[in-house]
FISE-539748 format. One line per 2 residues: number of its first residue (from 1); their letters; for each residue x, y, z of C-alpha. Coordinates in steps of 0.02 Angstrom, whole numbers, plus 32768, in hexadecimal, padded with zeros to 4 digits. Each point is the difference from the previous one (the first is absolute). Layout:
<recs>
NUM = a = X:Y:Z; ...
</recs>
This chain:
<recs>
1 = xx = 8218:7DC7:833E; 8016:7F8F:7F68
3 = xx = 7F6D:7FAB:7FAE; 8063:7F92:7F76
5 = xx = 8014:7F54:8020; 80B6:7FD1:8018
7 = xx = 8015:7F80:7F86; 7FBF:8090:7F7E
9 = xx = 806D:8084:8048; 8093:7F92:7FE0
11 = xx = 7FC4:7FDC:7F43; 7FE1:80C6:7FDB
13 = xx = 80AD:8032:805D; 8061:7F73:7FA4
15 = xx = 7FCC:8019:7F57; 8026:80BB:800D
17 = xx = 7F56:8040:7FF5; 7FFF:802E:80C5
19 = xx = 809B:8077:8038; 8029:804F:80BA
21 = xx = 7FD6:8090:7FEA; 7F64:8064:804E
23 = xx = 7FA3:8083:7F90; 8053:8084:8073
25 = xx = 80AB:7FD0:7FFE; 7FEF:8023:7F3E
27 = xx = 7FE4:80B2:802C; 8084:8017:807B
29 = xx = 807C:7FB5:7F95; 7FD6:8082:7F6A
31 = xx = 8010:8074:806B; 80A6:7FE3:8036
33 = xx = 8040:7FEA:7F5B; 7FA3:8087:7FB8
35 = xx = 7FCC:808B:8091; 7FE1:8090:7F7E
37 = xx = 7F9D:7FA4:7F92; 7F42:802A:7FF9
39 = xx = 7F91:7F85:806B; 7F4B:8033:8017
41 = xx = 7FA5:808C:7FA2; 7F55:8039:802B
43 = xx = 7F73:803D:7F63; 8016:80BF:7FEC
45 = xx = 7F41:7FDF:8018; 7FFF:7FBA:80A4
47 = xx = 7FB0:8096:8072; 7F68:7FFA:7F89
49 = xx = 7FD3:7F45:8036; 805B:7FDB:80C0
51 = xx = 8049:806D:8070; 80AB:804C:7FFC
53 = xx = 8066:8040:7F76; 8067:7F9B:7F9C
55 = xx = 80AD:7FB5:8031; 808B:7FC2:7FAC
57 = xx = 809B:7F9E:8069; 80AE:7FAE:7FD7
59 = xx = 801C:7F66:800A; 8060:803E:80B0
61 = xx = 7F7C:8078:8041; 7F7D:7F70:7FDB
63 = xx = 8074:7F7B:8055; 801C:8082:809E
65 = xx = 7F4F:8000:7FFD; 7FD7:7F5D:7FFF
67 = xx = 8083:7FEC:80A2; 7F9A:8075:8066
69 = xx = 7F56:7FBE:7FE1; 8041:7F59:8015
71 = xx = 8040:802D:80AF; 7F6A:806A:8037
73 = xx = 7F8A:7F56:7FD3; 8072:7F96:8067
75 = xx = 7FED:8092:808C; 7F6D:8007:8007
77 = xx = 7FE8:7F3F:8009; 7FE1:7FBA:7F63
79 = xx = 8077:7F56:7FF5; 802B:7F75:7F8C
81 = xx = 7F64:7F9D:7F9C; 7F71:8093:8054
83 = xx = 7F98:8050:7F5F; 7FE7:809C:7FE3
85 = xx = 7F75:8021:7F67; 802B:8097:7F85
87 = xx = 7F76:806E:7FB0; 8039:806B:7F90
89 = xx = 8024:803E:7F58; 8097:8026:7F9D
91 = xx = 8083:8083:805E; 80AA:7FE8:802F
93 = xx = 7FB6:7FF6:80C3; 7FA5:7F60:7FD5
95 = xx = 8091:7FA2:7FB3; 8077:8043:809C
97 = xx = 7F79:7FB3:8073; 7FFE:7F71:7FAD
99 = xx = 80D0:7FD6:7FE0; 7FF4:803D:80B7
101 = xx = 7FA4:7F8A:803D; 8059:7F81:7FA4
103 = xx = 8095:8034:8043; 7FCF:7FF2:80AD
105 = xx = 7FBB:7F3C:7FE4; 7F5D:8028:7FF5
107 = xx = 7F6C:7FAF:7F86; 7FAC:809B:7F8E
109 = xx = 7F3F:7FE0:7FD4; 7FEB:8076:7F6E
111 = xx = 7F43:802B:8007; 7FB1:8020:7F52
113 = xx = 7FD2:80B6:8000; 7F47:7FEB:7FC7
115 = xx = 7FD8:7F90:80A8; 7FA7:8054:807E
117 = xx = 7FF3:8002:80AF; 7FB0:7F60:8021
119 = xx = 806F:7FAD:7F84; 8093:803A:805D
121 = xx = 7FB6:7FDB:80AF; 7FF1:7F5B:7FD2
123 = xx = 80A6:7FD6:7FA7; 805A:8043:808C
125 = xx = 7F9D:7FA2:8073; 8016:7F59:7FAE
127 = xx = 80C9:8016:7FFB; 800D:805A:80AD
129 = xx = 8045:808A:7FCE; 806E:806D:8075
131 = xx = 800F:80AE:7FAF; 7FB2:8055:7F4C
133 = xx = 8030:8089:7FBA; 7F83:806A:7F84
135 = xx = 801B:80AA:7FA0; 7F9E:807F:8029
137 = xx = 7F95:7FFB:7F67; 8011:7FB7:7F42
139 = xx = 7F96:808C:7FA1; 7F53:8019:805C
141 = xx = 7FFC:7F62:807A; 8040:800B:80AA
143 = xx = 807C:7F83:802A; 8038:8042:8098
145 = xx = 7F65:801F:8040; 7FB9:7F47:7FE1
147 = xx = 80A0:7FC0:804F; 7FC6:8052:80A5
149 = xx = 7F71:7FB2:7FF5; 8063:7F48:7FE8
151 = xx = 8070:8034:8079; 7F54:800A:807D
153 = xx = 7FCD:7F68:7FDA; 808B:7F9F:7FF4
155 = xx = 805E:7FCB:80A1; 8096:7FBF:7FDB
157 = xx = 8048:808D:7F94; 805D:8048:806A
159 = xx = 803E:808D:7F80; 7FB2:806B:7F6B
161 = xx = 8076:807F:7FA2; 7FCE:8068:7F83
163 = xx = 8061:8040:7F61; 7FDE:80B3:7FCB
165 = xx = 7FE3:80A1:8035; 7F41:7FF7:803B
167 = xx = 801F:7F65:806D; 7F5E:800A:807D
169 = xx = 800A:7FF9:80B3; 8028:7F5F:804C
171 = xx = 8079:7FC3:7F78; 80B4:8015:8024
173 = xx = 8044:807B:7F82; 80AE:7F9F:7FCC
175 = xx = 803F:809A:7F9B; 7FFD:806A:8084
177 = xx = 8031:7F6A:8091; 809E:7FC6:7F94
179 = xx = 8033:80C7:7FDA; 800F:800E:80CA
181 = xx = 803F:7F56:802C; 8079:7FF3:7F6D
183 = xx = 8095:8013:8055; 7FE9:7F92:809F
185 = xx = 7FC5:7F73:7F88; 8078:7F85:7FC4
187 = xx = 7FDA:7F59:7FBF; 8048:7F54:802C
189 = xx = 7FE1:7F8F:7F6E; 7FCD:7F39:8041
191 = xx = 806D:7F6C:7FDC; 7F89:7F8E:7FE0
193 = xx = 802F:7F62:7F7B; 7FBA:7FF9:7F60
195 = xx = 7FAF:8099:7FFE; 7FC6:800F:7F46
197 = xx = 7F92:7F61:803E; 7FA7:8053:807A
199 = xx = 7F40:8044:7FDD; 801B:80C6:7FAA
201 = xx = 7F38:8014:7FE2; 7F5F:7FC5:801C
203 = xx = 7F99:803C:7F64; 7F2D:7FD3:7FC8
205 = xx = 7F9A:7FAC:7FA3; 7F64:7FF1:7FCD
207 = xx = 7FAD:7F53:8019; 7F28:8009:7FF9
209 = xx = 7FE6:8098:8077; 80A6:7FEF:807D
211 = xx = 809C:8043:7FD6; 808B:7F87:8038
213 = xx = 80AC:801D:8047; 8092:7FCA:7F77
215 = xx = 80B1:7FF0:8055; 809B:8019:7F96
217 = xx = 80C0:8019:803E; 8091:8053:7FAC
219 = xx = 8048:7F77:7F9E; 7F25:7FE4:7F9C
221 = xx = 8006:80B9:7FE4; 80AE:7FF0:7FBE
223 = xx = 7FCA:7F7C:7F88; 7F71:8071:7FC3
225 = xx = 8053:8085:7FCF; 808E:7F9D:7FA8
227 = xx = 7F86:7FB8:7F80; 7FB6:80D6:7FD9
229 = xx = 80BC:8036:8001; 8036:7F76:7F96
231 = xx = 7F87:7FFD:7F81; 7FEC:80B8:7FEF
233 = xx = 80C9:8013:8008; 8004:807B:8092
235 = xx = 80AF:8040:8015; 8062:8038:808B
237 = xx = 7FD2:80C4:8039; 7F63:8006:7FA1
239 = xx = 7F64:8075:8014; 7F76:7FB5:8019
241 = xx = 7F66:8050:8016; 7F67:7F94:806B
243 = xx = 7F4A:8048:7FFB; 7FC6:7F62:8055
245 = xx = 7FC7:8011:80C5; 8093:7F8E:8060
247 = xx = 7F89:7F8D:802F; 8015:7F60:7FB2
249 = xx = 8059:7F9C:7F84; 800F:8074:7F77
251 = xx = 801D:80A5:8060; 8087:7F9A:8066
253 = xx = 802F:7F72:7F85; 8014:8056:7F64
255 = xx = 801E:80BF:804C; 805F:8016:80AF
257 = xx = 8059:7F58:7FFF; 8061:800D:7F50
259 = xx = 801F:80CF:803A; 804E:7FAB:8093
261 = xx = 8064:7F7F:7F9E; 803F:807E:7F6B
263 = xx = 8039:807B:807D; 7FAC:8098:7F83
265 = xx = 7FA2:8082:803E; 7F50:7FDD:801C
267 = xx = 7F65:808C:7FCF; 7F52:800C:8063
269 = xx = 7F5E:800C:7FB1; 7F57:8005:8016
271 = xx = 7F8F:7FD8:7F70; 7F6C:809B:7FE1
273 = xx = 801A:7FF5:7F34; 807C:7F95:7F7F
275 = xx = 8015:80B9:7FB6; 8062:8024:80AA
277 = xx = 8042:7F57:8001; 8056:8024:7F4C
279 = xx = 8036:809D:8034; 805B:7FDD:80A8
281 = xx = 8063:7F6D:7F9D; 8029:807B:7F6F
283 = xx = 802C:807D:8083; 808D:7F82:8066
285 = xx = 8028:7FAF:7F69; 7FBF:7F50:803F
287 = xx = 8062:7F65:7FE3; 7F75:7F95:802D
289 = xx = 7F47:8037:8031; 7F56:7F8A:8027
291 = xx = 7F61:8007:7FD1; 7F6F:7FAC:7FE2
293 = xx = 8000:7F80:7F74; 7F68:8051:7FA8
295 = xx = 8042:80BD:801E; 80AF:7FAA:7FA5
297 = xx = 7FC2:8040:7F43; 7FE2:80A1:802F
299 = xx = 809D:8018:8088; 8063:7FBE:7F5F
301 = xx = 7FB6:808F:7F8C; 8032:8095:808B
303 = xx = 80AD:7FD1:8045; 8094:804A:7FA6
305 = xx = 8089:7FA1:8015; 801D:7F63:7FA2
307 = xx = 8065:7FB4:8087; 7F74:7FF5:807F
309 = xx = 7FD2:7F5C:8039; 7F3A:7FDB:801C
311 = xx = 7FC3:7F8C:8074; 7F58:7FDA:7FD7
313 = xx = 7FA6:7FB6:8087; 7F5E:7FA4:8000
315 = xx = 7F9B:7FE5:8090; 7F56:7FF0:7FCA
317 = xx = 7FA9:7F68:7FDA; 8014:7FA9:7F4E
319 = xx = 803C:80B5:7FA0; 7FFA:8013:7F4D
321 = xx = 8099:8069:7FD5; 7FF2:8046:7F4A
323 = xx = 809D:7FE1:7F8F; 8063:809C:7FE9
325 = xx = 80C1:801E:7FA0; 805E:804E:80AB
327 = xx = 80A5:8071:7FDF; 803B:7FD1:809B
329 = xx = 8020:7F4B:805E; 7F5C:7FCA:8065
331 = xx = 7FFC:7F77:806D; 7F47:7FB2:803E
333 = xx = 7FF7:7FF1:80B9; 7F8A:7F73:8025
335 = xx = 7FE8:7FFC:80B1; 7FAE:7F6D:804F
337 = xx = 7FA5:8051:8095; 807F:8004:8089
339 = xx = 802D:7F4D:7FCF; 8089:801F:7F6C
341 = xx = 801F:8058:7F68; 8060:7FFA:7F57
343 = xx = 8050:8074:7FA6; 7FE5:7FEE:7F33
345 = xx = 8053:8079:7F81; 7F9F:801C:7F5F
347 = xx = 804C:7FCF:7F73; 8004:8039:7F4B
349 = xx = 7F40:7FD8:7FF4; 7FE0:806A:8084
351 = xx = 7F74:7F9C:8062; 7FFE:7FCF:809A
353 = xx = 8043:7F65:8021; 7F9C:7F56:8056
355 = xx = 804F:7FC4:8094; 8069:7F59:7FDE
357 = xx = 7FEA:7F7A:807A; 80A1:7FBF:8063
359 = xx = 8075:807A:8037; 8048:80AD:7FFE
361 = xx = 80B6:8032:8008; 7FD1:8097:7FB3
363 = xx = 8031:8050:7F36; 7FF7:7F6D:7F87
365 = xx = 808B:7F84:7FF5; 803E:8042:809B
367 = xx = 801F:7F5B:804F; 809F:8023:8072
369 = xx = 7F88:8035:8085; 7FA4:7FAB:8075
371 = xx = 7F3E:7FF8:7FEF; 7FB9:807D:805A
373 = xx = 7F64:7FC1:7FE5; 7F92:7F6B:7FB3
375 = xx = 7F61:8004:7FC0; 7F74:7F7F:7FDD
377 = xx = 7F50:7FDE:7FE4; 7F84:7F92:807F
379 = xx = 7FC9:7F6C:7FAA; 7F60:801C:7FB4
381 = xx = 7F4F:7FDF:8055; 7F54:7FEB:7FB1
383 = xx = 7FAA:80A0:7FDE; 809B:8055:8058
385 = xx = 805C:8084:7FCF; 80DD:7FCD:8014
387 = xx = 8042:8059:807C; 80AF:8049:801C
389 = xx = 808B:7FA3:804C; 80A6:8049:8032
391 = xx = 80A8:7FCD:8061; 80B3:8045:8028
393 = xx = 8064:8085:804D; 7F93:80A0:7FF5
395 = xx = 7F75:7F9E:802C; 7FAA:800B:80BB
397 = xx = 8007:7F61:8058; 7F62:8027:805E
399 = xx = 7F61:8026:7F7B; 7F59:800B:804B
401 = xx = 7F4A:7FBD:7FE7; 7F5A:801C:805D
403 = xx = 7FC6:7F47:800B; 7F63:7FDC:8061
405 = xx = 8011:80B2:804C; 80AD:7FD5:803B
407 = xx = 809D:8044:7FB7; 8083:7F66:7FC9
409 = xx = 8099:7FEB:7FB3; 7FF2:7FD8:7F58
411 = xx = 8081:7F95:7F9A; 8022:7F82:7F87
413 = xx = 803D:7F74:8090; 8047:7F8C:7F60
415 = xx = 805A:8074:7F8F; 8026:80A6:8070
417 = xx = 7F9A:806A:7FA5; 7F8C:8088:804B
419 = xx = 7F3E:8002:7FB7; 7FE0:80B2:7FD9
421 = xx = 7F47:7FE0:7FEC; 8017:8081:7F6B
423 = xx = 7FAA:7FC4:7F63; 805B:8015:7F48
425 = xx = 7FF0:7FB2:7F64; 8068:7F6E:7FCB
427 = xx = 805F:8016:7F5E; 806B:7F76:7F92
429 = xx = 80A0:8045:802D; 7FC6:806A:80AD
431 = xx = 7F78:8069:805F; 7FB0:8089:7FCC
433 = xx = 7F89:8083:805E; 8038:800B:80B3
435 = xx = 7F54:8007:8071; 8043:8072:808A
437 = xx = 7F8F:8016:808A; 8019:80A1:8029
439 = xx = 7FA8:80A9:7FF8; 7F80:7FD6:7F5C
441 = xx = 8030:7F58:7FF9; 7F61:7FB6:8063
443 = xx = 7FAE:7F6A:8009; 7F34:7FDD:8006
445 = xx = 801B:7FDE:80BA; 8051:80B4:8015
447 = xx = 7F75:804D:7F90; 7F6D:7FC5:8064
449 = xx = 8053:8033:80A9; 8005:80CA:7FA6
451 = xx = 7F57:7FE6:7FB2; 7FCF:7FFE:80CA
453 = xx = 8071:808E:8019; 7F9E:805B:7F74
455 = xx = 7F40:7FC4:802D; 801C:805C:80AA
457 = xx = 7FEE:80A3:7FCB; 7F57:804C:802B
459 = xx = 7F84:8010:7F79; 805A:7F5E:7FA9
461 = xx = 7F8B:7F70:7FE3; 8094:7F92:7FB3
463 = xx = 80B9:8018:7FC0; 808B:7FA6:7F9D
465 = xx = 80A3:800E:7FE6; 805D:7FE5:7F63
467 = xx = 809E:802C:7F9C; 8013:8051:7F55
469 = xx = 80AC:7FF2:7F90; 8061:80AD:7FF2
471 = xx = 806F:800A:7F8C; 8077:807C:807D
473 = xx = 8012:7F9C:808D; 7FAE:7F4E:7FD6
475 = xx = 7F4D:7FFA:804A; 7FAC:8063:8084
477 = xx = 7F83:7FDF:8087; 7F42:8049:7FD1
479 = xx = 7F53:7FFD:806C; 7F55:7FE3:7FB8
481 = xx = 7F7E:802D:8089; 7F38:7FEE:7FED
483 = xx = 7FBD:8082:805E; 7F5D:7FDF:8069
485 = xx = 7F4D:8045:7FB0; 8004:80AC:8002
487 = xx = 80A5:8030:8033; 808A:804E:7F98
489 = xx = 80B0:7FD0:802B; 8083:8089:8017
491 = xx = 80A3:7FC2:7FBC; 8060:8084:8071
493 = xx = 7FB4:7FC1:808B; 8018:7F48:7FD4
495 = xx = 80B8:8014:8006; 7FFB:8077:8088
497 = xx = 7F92:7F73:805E; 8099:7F72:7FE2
499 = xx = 808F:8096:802F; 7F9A:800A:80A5
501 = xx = 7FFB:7F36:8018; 80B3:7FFF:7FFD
503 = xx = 7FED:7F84:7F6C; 80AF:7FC7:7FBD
505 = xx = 8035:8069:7F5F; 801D:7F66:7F9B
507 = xx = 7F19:7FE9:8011; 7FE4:80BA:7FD2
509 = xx = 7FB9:7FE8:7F48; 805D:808A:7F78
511 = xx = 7F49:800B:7FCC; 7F40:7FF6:802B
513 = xx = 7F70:7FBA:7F79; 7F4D:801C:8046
515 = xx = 7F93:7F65:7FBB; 7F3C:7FCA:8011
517 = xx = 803E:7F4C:801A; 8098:7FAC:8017
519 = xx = 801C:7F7E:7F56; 7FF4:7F2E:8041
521 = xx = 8050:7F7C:7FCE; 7F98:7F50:7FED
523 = xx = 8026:7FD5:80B5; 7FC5:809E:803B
525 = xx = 80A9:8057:8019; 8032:8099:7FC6
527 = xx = 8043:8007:7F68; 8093:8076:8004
529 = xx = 8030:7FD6:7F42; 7F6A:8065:7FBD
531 = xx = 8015:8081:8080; 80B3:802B:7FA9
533 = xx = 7FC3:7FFA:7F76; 7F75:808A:8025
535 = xx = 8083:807B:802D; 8053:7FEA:7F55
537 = xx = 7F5C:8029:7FB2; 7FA1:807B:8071
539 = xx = 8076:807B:8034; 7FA1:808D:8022
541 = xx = 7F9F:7F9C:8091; 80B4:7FD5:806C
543 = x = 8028:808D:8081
</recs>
């Protein structure tokens, strides 16, 4: 299935920016050329937070691997173009599945690991899905379990496999199916044309309260990763170690994709502390290793080798990274949503650098390149904040917006651009201050819609959601709830009450202030301004 207009297609491939090759094929030629070499490695950790024990494969064992799950999807009737969503976190099993699927012509929706079951019932809906597969668990929640309970009500999968060793009943166990089929499974790859123009993924985001379906092939994902590997001067065979869930644009984009295209060896991890983050870099002596731009400072401070690349990547809306003198080369990953990003080394001044307008080939004065990507600024409206334009090969030719409760394509008909909807600031020479809508980056709309969420807790007699800047991870999501007369809120039970609801992680507030009255603006709305800055000064009264 191809989504890219032809005429573009022809552009991208014809400038060089677009090749023939799928993501797969990347791994099967390493692979030949280098069987020994190490592929996949699970965290030592990984039996502490999902099920199994940690794995480590060649790039031969991983591509034999890859074969046989290929084959056993196509067996059990999965074709060309069907989707199969993937919820799970980072193991060797997860990115098998997923070049698997590939492999086998498949589209992979990577589900962010926070959603929960409603979230997922209704993504999978919306892009008729055909299979999912889950792990049995990422720390305390139950994947496996709630993708029984999708599976229920949810017709047209026709498959659910689980990854692990506590896979539930009613999932198909593919560690177990594959170690008993192995040998009567042997995969046929398609000759379809053009296949590094053909859909690879179908990822989210967030627009008011839907999440909408992104499409990207090969040949944008490509393009993505060629700015990160570019600009942070990946080389071949690195180690690269990816904390982020593969899930998105910078899990994928900036993680996977480059692993795929340096032919290194690729390290799992799950994030539970930057201490353990530092540590499992130190330990594989990392070549390159992400985290988040406002953990960057400290990551800097803990890693040991010089050499180690950082790629610092900010997600969270309008950040205000601190100036620090690295000993090692960091390069700022500002990622656009699931629209675009741009890769941007710091320089001897060591701040974070503003986003030029026009385009991207990728290190500065690198102009033998194509651009991989363009960026721009909406033309200004009264009262209006700008709003972020982008165009070119990593970008999806399909972006989404809710308009009059309908979802539309939304595009630049004049100039080719895409309208992100996400608001920055406009600087002389550039853009500053990404607005990504994403997990704290919410919008009145989205705060009145959790203040409801909030008020329905018994005992409540009103509610309001707000956000507070942290200097760790950029903001995070608070509650302040006025209790009816005579009752006295339980904070355990508030949270307990949401858990119950099934309310998405992303509206669970980090923490609880108990108020007499909710502060108003002049109009009568709540004025979330004075509630942030209440937290700031009474402490002692949050929960």
């Amino acid at each position: 299935m191809k989504v890219t207009q032809e005429s573009l297609s022809k552009e991208y491939h014809e400038s060089g920016a677009w090749s023939d090759l799928p993501l797969d094929e990347l791994f099967r030629n390493t692979a030949k050329e280098h069987p020994t070499r190490m592929a996949l490695v699970d965290a030592p950790d990984r039996s502490t937070w999902t099920g199994g024990n940690p794995r480590q494969l060649t790039y031969e064992e991983a591509d034999a691997e890859i074969d046989r799950l290929a084959a056993f999807y196509s067996t059990v009737g999965l074709s060309s173009d069907h989707v199969i969503g993937v919820q799970a976190p980072n193991t060797v099993d997860t990115v098998i599945a997923i070049l698997a699927a590939l492999r086998a012509d498949l589209i992979v929706s990577p589900l962010p690991l926070h959603w929960r079951q409603k979230n997922v019932l209704d993504a999978l809906n919306s892009i008729g899905a055909k299979g999912f597969i889950a792990a049995d668990r990422v720390e305390t929640r139950e994947l496996g379990a709630a993708a029984r309970d999708v599976a229920a009500d949810l017709f047209s999968l026709r498959f659910v496999f689980g990854l692990g060793n506590e896979v539930p009943d009613g999932l198909i166990e593919l560690g177990p199916m594959l170690a008993e089929m192995g040998k009567d499974l042997e995969f046929t790859p398609s000759e379809r044309p053009d296949p590094a123009d053909h859909t690879a993924t179908i990822c989210w985001s967030r627009s008011g309260e839907e999440n909408v379906p992104i499409s990207r092939c090969h040949n944008h994902w490509m393009s993505a990763s060629e700015i990160v590997i570019r600009e942070a001067h990946i080389k071949d065979a690195s180690t690269i170690l990816v904390p982020y869930s593969l899930s998105g644009l910078t899990g994928l984009g900036a993680g996977l994709v480059p692993w795929l295209k340096c032919g290194g060896t690729l390290y799992l991890h799950h994030p539970t502390s930057l201490s353990n983050l530092a540590q499992h870099a130190n330990d594989i002596g990392a070549d390159v290793v992400m985290t988040p731009g406002p953990l960057a400072q400290s990551l800097d401070r803990q890693l040991e080798s010089n050499d180690c690349t950082v790629l610092a990547a900010w997600n969270i809306s309008s950040p205000h990274p601190t100036t620090f003198v690295a000993r090692r080369r960091i390069v700022d990953l500002h990622v656009a949503d699931e629209f675009a990003l741009v890769a941007k080394a710091r320089g001897p001044s060591a701040k974070v650098k503003g986003t030029s307008l026009g385009k991207h080939c990728g290190p500065e004065g690198f102009e033998s390149g194509p651009a991989l990507v363009e960026i721009a600024v909406a033309d200004e409206v009264e009262d209006q904040t700008p709003t972020l334009l982008v165009k070119g090969p990593m970008v999806p030719e399909i972006g989404w917006r809710t308009i009059n409760g309908e979802q539309r394509r939304v595009r630049w008909e004049g100039n080719g651009y895409l309208n992100t909807n996400i608001k920055v600031e406009k600087l002389e020479d550039g853009i500053a201050g990404f607005g990504i809508p994403g997990l704290y980056a919410l919008g009145t709309g989205n705060l009145e819609t959790i203040d409801m969420v909030y008020s329905s807790y018994p005992g409540v007699r009103e509610a309001a959601a707000f956000v507070v800047e942290d200097p760790i991870v950029g903001a995070r999501m608070y509650a302040a709830i006025v209790p009816e007369p005579g009752n006295v809120p339980d904070a355990s039970a508030f949270f307990a009450f949401l858990d119950a609801e099934g309310v998405d992680l992303a509206k669970i507030p980090h923490r609880v202030l108990i108020l007499q009255s909710l502060p108003q603006n002049s109009d009568g709305t709540i004025c979330r301004e004075r509630l942030t800055l209440r937290t700031q000064r009474l402490p002692a009264a949050v929960a």
